[in-house]
C-alpha positions in Angstrom: 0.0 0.0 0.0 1.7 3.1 -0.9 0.7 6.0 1.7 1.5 9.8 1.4 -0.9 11.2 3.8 -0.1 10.8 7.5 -3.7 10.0 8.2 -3.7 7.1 5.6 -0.3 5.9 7.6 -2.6 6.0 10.8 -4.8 4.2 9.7 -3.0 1.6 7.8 -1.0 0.9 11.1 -4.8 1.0 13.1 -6.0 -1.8 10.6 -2.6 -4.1 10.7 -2.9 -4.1 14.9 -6.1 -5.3 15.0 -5.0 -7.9 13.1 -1.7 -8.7 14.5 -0.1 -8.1 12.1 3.9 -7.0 11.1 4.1 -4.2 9.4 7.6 -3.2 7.0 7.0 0.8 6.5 9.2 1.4 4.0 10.4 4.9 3.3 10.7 5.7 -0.6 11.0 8.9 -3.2 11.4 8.7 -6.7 15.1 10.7 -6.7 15.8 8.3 -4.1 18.5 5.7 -6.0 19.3 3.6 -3.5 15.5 3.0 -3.2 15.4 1.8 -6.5 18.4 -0.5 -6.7 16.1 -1.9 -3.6 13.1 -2.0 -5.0 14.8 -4.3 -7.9 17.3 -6.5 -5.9 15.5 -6.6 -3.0 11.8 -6.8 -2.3 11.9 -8.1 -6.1 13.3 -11.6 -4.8 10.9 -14.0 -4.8 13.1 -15.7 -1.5 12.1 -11.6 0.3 8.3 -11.7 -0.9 7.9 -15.3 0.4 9.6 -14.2 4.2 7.2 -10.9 3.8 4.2 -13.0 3.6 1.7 -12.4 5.8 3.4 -8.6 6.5 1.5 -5.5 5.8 3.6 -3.9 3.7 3.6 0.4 3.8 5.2 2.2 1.1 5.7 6.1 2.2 5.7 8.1 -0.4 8.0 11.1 0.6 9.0 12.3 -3.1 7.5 15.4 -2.5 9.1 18.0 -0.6 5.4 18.8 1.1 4.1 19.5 4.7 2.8 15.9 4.4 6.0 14.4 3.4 7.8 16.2 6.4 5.3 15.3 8.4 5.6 11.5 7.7 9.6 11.6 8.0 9.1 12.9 11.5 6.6 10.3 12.9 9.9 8.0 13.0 12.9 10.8 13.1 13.7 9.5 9.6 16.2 11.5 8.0 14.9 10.5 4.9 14.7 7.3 2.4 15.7 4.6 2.3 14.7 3.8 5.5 12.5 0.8 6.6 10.7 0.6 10.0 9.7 -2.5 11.6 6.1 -2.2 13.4 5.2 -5.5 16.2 1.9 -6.9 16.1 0.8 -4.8 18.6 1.9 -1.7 17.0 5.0 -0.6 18.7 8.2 0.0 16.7 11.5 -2.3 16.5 13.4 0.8 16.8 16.7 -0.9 17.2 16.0 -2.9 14.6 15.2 -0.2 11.8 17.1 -0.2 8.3 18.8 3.6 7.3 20.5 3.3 3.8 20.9 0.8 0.7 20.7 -3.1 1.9 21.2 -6.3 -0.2 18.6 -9.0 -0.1 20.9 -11.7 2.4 21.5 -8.5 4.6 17.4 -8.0 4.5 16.8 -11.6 4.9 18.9 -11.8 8.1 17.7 -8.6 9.6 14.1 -10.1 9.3 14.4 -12.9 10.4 16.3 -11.5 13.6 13.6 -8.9 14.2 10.7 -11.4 14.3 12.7 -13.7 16.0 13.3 -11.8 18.9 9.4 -10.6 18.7 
């Protein structure tokens, strides 16, 4: 779901507590490069969409340089993209385990499975 309104984040994040559910909020502009190399070697692996499954994955769209897009970088103290946020099932943040900068698809792999390993 790709999200550029910090209402729409709300209540994205609302609807994937009540259902217990991980959510991967993934911080993205088009200028962004890194992003893209991402968006291709990444989350376009078939072995990272199988270990997503069952996540609610948020796309924020901060491409913009808009009071919306500012206000959505501060929710977490981003700094900008690429930057993914981890959310728990009961809607609290893995803040130690949050992703600033360009990652390959093991490095990804690991992290994840670290993050919901420890809950």
């Amino acid at each position: 779901v790709t999200v550029s309104a910090p209402a729409d984040l709300q209540r994205e994040l609302d609807a994937a507590k009540a259902r217990g559910q991980w959510v991967l909020v993934d911080y993205y502009a088009d200028w962004c490069v890194s992003c893209k190399v991402m968006e291709k070697q990444v989350f376009g692996r078939a072995d990272v969409q199988a270990s997503l499954a069952g996540v609610h994955l948020l796309r924020l769209d901060v491409t913009a340089d808009s009071p919306a897009s500012r206000e959505l970088l501060q929710r977490y103290q981003v700094p900008g993209p690429p930057s993914l946020i981890w959310v728990g099932p009961e809607g609290e943040e893995r803040r130690a385990r949050r992703i600033t900068g360009e990652i390959d698809a093991g490095g990804f792999l690991r992290h994840w499975a670290q993050t919901r390993s420890q809950g």
